[in-house]
N, C-alpha and C positions, 0 to 999 in steps of 0.2 A: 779820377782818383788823383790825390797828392802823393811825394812820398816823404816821409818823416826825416826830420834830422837825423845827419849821420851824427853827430853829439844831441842825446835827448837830452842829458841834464845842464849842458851850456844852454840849450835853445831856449830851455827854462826858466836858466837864470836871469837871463839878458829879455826875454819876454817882462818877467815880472817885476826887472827892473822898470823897465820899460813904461807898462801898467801901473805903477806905482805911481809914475812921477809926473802919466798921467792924472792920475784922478787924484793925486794932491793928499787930500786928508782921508786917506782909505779907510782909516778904523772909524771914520765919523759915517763915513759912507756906508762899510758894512751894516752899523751899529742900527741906521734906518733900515736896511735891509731886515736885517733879525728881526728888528721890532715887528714891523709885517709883518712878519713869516709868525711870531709868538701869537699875534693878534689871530692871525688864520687860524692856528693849531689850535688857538685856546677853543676857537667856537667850533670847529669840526668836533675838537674833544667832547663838549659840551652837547652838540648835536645827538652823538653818540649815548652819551650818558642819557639823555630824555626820550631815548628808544627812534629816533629819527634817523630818516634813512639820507645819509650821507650821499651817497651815488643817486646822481638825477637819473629818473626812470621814466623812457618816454614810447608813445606806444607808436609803432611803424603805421597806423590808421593814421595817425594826427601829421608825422610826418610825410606820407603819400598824399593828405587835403591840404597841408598847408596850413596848418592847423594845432601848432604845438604852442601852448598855451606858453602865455609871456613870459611868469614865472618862469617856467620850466626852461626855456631860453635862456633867462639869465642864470640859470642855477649850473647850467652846462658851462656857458662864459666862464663863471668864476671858479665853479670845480675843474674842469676840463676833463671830466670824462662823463660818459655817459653809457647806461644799457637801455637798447633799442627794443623794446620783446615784441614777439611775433614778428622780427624782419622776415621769419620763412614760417608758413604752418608747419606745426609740430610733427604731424604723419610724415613731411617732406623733409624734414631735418633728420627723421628718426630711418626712412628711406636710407639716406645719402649714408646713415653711419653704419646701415648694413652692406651697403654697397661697395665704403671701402673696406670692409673687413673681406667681403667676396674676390676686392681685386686684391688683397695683399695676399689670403688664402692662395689664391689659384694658379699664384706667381712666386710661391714659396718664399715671402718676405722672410718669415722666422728661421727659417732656412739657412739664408745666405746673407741676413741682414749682420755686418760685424760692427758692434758701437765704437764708432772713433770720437775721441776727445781731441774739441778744436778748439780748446783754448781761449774760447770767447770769455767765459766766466773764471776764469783764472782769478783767484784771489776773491772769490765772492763761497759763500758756502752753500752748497749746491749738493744736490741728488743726483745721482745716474737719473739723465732725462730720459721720457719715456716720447720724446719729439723724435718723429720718423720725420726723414729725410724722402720724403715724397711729396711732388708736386705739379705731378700733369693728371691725376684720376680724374675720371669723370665728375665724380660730387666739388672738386674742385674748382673745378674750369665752370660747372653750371653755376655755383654760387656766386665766382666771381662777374661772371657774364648777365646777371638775371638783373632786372629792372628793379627790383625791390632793394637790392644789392648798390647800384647808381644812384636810388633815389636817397638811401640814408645817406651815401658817403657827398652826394650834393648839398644835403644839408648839413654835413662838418665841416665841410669846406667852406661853408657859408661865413661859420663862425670867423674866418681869417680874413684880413684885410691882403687883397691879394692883388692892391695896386699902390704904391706909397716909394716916394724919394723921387717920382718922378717917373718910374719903371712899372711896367705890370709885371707882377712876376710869375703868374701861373693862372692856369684857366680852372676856375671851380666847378665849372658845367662841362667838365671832359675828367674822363677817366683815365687811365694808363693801370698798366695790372704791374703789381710787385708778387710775385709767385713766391710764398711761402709753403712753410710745411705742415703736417696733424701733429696732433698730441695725443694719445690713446694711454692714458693709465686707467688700469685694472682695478675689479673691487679687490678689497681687501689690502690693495699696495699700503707701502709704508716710504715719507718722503719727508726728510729735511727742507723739501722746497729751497728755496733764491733766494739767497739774502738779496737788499734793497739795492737798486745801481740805478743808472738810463742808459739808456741807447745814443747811436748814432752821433757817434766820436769821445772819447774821454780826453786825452792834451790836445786838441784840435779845439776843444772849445775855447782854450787861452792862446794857442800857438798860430791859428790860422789867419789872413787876414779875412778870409769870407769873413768867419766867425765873428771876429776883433770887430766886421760891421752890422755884423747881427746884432749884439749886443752891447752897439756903441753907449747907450744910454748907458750903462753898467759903469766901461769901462773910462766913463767919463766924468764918472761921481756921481752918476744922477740913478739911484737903482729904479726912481720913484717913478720916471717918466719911462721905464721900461714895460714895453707894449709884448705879452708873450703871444697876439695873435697877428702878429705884423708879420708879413712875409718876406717885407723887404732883405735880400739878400741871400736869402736862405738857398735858394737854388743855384747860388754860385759856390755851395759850401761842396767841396770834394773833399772828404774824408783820406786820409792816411792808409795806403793800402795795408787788407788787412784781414785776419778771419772774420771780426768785429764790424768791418768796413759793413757801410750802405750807402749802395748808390743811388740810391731813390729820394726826396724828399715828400715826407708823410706827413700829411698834415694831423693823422690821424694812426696811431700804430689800435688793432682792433683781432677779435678772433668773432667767430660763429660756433656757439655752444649745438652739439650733437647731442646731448646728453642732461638729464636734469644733474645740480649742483648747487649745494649748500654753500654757506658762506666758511663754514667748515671743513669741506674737503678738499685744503689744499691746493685754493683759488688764486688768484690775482689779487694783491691788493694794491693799491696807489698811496700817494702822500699827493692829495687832490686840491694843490696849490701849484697852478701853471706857473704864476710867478718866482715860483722858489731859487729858478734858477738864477736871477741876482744873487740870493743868498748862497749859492753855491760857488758862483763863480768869485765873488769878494773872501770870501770863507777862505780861498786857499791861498792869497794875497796878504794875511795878516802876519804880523810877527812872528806867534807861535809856531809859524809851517818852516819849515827848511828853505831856503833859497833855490834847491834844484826839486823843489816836492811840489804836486800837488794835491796834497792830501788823497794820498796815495793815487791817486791817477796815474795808467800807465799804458802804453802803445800798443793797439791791440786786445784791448781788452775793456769789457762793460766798465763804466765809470762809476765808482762803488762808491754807496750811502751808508753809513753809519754812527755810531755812535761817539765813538772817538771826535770824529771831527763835525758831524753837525747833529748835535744833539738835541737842537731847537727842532726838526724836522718828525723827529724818529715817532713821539705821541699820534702822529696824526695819517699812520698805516691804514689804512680801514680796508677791507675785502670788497669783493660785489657784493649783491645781494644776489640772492640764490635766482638761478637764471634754470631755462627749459628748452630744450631743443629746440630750435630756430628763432630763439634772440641772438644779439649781437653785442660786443661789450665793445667800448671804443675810450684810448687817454692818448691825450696830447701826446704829440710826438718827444717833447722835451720830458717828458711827466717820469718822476721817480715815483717805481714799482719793485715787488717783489712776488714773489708767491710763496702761500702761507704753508708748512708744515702740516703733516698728514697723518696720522698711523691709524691702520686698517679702514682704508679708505669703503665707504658704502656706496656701490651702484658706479659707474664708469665716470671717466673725468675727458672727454673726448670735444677736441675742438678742431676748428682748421684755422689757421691766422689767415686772415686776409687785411690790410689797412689801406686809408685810404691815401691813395698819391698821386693828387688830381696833374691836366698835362700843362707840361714845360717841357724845354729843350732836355733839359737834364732829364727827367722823368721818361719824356719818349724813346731818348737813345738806349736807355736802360732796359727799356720794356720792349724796343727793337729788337737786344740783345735775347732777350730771356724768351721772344717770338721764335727765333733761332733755336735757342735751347728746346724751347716746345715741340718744334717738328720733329725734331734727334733724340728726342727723350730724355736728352741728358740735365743734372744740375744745374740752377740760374746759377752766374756769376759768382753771385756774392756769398754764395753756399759752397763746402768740400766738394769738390767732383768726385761722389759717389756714384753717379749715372744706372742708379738701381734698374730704372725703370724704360731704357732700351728696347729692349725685344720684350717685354711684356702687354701678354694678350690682359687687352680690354684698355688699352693704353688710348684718349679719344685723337682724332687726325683733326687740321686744319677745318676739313668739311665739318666735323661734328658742330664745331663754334658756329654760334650766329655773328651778325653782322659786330654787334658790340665787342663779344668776347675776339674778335678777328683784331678790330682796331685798338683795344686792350694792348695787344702784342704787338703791334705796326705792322701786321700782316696784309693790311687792307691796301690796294694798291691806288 
């Protein structure tokens, strides 16, 4: 981890001077950036409009042969996300969400669960999430461990160039586990959902110099030669400590639906333009922004999408398509999302996050860490230490893991 300027809004300043004088003619720079991004929106809009299904959909068959038709490949590349269906049969999906309902039942979650606000979605417009803070169950640990589980997140990983500037940065054929939590809403609930933001970092993406070589292309006037599946650098990024903090790098942020879901109840949606982040990061370098702003970006907290400041972006929201127990939904780690509004939700809305975050040094020490956490039962890292799940029967041990789920955690000696 980093730690943030003790002055955020000098740091800013002197950054964006900085960036500015870099990249010389910024509103010319932006100005290609947008256009892109219009060009995008216009045909996703368009897509949409003529009943076509925006989110590539690829069946876990084609991905296990080797076998995922070419189109479909590229339809992944340029959208950056993709649903996997059938990564688990449906009986075994539909299993795993009896299962954690048996171990939260029997451990009196409702009980003694008290919802704490941490601040991650601060300034975004949000529901009382129904995301438990649980992360060692059984249905957990087997999804993340299972070979079918390996074989999708090998072929996302595939999508990234994961050698470039001279460095390899990460191995696509190894796994490392990022222990995330469930989501369990109820039928019937009612939810404002997430307004639009990204993940992992919000002023770290103009403040840092990892970052600053992440997206040297950007910041160099050139939006156009910017590669969002390049990895160079990305594993040298340590994020600003923080609620918001992750220390993992994901090539791939992803859930496993327990549950069937419409595109209507109160899903995921993306703006399924990997490249967009040019347009984000020039966006808040222009005149119109304050000197110490970046359109609204703040420490600590998801980096918020809206209308106010990028307006060009906002058309082109689109949901998944209605998913079934033992698909998988997977967007770019850069990729702005939100989740869509709900009221009198039909039938459960029940996932487990798992993403993928194939290894590297940063990746493994992380998943060292959260190896540790696993034995003690208590919260990874990067989560509140709630430590619900301590003394709870049915909690799985070391032994339960197979060999993969072991080396997951760096358990394996």
């Amino acid at each position: 981890m980093s730690t943030a300027p003790a002055d955020i809004p000098t740091a800013i300043r002197e950054t964006k001077a900085r960036l500015r004088a870099q990249i010389g003619d910024v509103a010319g720079a932006f100005a290609r950036a947008e256009a892109a991004v219009r060009a995008e929106v216009d045909e996703i809009v368009a897509q949409r409009g003529r009943g076509e299904e925006v989110w590539p959909v690829v069946r876990f068959a084609d991905v296990a042969a080797g076998t995922v038709p070419a189109d479909l490949v590229e339809a992944v590349r340029r959208r950056g996300c993709a649903v996997v269906k059938g990564t688990f049969p449906r009986v075994r999906a539909e299993q795993w969400d009896a299962e954690l309902v048996s171990y939260l039942d029997r451990n009196d979650f409702a009980g003694t669960y008290r919802y704490l606000d941490d601040g991650v979605f601060g300034g975004l417009a949000a529901s009382r999430p129904s995301i438990f803070p649980i992360y060692w169950s059984r249905p957990q640990m087997q999804a993340r461990e299972d070979d079918n589980m390996v074989a999708v997140r090998g072929f996302l990983n595939s999508f990234w160039k994961h050698e470039s500037e001279g460095r390899v940065w990460f191995d696509p054929t190894r796994d490392t586990a990022y222990p995330d939590r469930v989501r369990r809403r109820e039928p019937g609930s009612d939810s404002s959902g997430l307004s639009a933001h990204t993940d992992s970092g919000s002023i770290e993406r103009w403040l840092l110099p990892a970052y600053q070589n992440v997206f040297r292309h950007v910041f160099r006037g050139d939006p156009d030669a910017y590669d969002p599946w390049d990895g160079a650098y990305r594993t040298d990024v340590h994020e600003y400590e923080s609620t918001v903090m992750c220390s993992a790098f994901r090539t791939f942020q992803g859930w496993t639906a327990l549950s069937d879901m419409a595109p209507t109840e109160g899903v995921l949606h993306v703006v399924p333009i990997p490249s967009a982040m040019a347009y984000l990061l020039l966006r808040a370098l222009q005149d119109d922004v304050a000197d110490d702003d970046l359109c609204g970006a703040a420490n600590g907290q998801a980096l918020p999408i809206n209308e106010r400041w990028h307006p060009a972006l906002m058309p082109a929201l689109t949901p998944i398509p209605a998913v079934e127990p033992g698909d998988t939904v997977w967007w770019h780690g850069d990729m702005i999302h939100s989740v869509g509004a709900v009221k009198d939700q039909q039938g459960w809305g029940n996932v487990m996050y798992i993403p993928a975050s194939p290894y590297c040094e940063k990746n493994a020490a992380y998943a060292a860490e959260c190896g540790q956490a696993f034995i003690k039962g208590i919260s990874p890292a990067d989560f509140a230490p709630e430590d619900y799940e301590i003394d709870w029967a049915g909690r799985p041990m070391a032994d339960d893991l197979s060999a993969t789920g072991r080396a997951q955690l760096g358990l394996e000696s």
